[in-house]
N, C-alpha and C positions, 0 to 999 in steps of 0.2 A: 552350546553357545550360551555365554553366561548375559544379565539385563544390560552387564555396564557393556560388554560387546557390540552388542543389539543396539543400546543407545547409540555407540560411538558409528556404528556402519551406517545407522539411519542419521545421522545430521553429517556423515560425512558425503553421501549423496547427495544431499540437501546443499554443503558447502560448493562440491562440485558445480550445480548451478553459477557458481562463482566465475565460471567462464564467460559471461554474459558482460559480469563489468572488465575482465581483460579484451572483449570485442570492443564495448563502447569507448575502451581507454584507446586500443588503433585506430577506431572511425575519429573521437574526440583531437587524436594527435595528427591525424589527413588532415580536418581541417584547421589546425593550428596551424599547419604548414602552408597551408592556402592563405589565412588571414594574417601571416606574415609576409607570404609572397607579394599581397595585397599594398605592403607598406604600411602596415600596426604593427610594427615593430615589436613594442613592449606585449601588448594585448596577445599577440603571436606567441609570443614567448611563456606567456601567461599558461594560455590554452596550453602551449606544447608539455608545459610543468606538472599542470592539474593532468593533461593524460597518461604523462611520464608513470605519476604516481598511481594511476588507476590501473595502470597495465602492472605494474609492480604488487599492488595490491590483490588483482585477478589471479596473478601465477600464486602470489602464497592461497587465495584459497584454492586454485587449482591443488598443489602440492601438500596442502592440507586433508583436501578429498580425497587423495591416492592413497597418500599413507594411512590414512584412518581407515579406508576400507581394508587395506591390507594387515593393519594394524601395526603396522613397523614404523620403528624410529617416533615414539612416543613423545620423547624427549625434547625431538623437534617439533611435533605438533602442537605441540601444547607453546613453546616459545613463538612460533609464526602465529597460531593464534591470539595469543593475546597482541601481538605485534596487529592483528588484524583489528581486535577490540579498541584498541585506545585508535587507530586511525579512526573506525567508525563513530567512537565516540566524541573524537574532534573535529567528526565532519558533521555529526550533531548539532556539536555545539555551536561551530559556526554559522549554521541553518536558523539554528533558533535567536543568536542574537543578530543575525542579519534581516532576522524579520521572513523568511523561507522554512523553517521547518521540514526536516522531510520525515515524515512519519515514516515510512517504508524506512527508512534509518532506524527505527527502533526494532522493526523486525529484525533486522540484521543484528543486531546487538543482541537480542534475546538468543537468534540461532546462534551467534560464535558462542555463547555464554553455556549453552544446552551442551556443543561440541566440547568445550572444556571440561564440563562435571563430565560427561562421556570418555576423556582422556583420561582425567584424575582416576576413575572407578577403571577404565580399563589398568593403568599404572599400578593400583593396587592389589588387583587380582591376580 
């Protein structure tokens, strides 16, 4: 097994984790449907969109994690990743000019960015 292997197996376990925010995106979208049920109309809708997208976000790194330990279909890891990077990075940036910050955002950012040189070196090899 060669290092860029090895990189790419260990942050794709790592990405796997990523199951966590496709959990929080169905609990976050339960209660969208409650605070719509509620009659928050827009605010409902709000909540249902930001979990829409959380859960869409959890399968790519779900689907990230799978293939990278398997090491197949590189081609697409590397595209849903960075698909993965710029969301986290706009959810950054939102945090910080909204005055919330989420530091754990930069974690994320650092491991998508580790998974990619891990793809790249795997791709080359």
């Amino acid at each position: 097994m060669s290092t860029s292997s090895t990189l790419l197996k260990i942050m794709s376990i790592v990405i796997i984790f990523g199951i966590i925010v496709l959990i929080a995106g169905i609990i976050t979208a339960t209660g969208g449907v409650l605070v719509a049920g509620v009659g928050a109309g827009i605010l409902g809708a709000i909540v249902i969109l930001a979990a829409l997208l959380s859960i869409v976000e959890g399968l790519l790194f779900l689907l990230c994690g799978v293939f990278g330990i398997r090491g197949s279909k590189l081609g697409a890891c590397f595209i849903m990743a960075v698909v993965i990077l710029i969301a986290q990075v706009v959810g950054f940036i939102i945090g910080v000019t909204s005055g919330a910050p989420n530091y754990l955002g930069i974690v994320g950012i650092v491991l998508t960015i580790l998974y990619l040189i891990g793809v790249r070196q795997s791709q080359r090899a």
